[in-house]
C-alpha positions in Angstrom: -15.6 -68.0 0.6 -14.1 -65.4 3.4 -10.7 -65.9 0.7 -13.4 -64.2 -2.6 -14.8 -61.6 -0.1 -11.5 -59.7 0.5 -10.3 -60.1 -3.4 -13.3 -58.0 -4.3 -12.9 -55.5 -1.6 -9.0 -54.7 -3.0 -10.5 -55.2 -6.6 -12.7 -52.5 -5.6 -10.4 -50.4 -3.9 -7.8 -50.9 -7.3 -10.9 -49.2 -9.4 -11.5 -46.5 -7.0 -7.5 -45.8 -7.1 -7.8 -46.1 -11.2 -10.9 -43.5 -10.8 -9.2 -41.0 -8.6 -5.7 -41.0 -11.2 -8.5 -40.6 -14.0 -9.6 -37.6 -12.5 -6.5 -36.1 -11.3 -5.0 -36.1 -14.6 -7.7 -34.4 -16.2 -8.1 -32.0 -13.8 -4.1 -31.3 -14.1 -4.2 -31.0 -17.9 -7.5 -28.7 -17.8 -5.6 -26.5 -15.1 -2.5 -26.6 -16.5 -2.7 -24.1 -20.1 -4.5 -21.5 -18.3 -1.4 -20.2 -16.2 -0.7 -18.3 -13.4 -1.2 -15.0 -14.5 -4.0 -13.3 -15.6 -3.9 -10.6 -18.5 -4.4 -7.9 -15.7 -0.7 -8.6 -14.5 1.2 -8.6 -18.1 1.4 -6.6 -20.6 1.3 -2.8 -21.2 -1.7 -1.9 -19.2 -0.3 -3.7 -15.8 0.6 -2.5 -12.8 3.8 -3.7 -13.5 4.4 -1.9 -16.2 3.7 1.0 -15.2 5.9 1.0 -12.2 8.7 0.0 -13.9 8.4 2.7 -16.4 8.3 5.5 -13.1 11.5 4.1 -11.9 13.2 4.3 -15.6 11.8 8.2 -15.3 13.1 8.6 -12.0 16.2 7.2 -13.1 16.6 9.4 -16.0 15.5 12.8 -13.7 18.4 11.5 -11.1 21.4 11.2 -13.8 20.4 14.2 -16.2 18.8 12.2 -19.0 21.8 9.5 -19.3 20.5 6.6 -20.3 23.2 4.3 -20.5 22.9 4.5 -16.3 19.7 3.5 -16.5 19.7 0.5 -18.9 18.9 -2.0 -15.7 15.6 -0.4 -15.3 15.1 -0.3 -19.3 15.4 -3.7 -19.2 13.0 -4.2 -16.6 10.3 -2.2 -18.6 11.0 -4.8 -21.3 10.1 -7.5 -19.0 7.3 -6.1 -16.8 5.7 -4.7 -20.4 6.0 -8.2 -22.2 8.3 -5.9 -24.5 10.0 -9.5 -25.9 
């Protein structure tokens, strides 16, 4: 009898691991295709953006509107403005 007692408790403790994996799962796959970002940080209208385009002006003021020395920065506005 003591021998059924303690195959039920680890049957029991089997379905609770089953339920918690269950659950995990679905709560990775719900998290998972909303990202990390928000819309606030990409695109046009962020932050982002916008600073890198005050550097690629600054650059430009500094080296008398050449713009081959400041194609690092360009390339930066492409990636801070989603410009892909």
């Amino acid at each position: 009898m003591q021998s059924l007692y303690v195959w039920e408790i680890g049957r029991g403790a089997f379905r609770l691991r089953i339920h918690l994996m269950k659950f995990l799962l679905i709560f990775l796959l719900v998290l998972l295709p909303m990202g990390c970002k928000s819309q606030e940080e990409t695109g046009s209208g962020s932050k982002a953006c916008s600073g890198a385009w005050k550097i690629y002006q600054a650059c430009l003021i500094i080296n008398d509107n050449n713009s081959s020395f400041c194609r690092p920065q360009y390339d930066g506005i492409v990636v801070a403005c989603g410009m892909m």
